[in-house]
C-alpha positions as CSV (number, residue, x, y, z in Angstrom):
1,X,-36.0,-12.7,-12.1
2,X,-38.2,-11.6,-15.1
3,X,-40.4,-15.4,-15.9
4,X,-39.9,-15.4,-19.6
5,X,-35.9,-15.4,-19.1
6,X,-36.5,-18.6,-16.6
7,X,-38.8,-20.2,-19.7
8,X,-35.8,-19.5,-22.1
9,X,-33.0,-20.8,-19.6
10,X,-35.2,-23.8,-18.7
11,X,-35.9,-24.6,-22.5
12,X,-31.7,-24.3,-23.1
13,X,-32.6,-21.1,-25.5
14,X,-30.8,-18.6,-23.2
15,X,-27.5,-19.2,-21.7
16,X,-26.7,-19.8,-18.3
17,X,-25.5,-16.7,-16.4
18,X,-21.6,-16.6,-15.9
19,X,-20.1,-18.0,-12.8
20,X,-19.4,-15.5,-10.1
21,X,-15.6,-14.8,-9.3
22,X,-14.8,-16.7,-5.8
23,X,-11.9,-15.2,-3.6
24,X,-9.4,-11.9,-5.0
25,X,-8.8,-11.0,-8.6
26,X,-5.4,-13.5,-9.4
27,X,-3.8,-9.8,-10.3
28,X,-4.1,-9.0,-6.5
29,X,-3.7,-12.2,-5.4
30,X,-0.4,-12.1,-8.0
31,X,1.1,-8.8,-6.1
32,X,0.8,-10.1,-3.2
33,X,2.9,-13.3,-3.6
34,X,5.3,-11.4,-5.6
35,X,5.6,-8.6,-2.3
36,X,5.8,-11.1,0.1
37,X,8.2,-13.3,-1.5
38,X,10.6,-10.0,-1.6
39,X,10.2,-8.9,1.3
40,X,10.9,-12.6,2.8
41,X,13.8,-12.8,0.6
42,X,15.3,-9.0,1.9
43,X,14.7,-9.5,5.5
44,X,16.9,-7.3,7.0
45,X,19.4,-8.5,9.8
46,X,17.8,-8.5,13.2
47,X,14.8,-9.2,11.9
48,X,12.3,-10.5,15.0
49,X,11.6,-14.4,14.7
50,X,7.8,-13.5,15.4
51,X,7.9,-11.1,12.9
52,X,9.6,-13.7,10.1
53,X,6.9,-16.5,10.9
54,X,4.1,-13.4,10.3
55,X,5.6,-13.2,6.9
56,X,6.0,-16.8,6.7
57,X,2.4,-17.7,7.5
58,X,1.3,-15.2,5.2
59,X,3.2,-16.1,2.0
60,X,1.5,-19.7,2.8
61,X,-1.9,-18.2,2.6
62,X,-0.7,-16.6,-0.4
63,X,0.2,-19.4,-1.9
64,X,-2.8,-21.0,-1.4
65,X,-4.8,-18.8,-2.6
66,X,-3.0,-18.4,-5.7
67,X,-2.9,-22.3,-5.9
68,X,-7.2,-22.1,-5.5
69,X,-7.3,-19.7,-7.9
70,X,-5.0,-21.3,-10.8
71,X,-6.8,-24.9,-9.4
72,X,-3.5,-26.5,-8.6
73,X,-3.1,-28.7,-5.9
74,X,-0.7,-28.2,-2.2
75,X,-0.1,-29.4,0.5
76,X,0.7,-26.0,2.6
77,X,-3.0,-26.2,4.5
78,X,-1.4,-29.6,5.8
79,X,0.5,-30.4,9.3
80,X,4.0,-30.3,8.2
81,X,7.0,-30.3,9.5
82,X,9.6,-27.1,8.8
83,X,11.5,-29.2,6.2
84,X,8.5,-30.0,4.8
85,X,7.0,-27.0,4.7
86,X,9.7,-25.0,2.8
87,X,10.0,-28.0,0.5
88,X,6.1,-27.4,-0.6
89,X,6.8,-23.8,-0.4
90,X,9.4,-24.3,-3.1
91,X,7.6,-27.0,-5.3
92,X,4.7,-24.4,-5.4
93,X,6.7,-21.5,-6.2
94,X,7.9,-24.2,-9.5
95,X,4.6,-24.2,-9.9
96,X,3.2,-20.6,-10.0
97,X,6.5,-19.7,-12.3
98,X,5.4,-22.4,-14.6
99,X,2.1,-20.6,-14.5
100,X,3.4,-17.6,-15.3
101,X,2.2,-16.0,-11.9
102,X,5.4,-16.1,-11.0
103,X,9.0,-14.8,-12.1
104,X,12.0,-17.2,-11.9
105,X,14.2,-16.0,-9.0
106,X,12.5,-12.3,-8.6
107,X,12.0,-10.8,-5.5
C-alpha cells in the first residue's frame, strides 16, 4: 500500500476504504428464498419425505442468510422442535416481507 496514502488515513485526511461485501449479493440471496419458498409451496403429490426436508433445510439456510444479510435476528440456527421451527420459519418470512425481500403470499 503506497506510504503517503497510510500518512493521509492515519492523519483522518483520507477516508477509510469501504467495507468488503460478506456472504452473496441480497439479489441472489433474494432469488433464492423467493425459488425455494415456490417450489416448497408447489410440491407435487408424491413428493419423497427426504426430498421435502432437502428443501426444507435449505429454505432455513436461506433464511438465514437473508436474515445476516438484512441484520435481523432468528432463531432457525437453534435446536427446535418442528412446531417450532415452522413457527420461526413464518415469523421470518413476516419479517423479510416487511423488508421488502419478500412478497406477501407469492410463491
Amino acid at each position: 500500500m503506497d506510504v503517503a496514502l497510510l500518512v493521509g488515513r492515519w492523519l483522518g485526511l483520507v477516508s477509510p476504504p469501504a467495507p468488503v461485501p460478506v456472504g452473496p449479493p441480497i439479489e441472489r440471496i433474494a432469488a433464492d428464498v423467493r425459488r425455494i419458498r415456490a417450489d416448497i409451496r408447489h410440491t407435487p403429490p408424491g413428493m419423497p419425505a427426504a426430498r421435502r426436508r432437502g428443501w426444507s433445510a435449505a429454505y432455513d439456510d436461506v433464511l438465514v442468510a437473508a436474515c445476516r444479510a438484512l441484520d435481523l435476528e432468528q432463531c432457525l440456527e437453534s435446536r427446535l422442535t418442528m412446531v417450532e421451527r415452522e413457527l420461526e420459519r413464518e415469523r421470518v418470512e413476516r419479517m423479510l416481507v416487511r423488508s421488502g425481500l419478500l412478497v406477501p403470499g407469492a410463491g
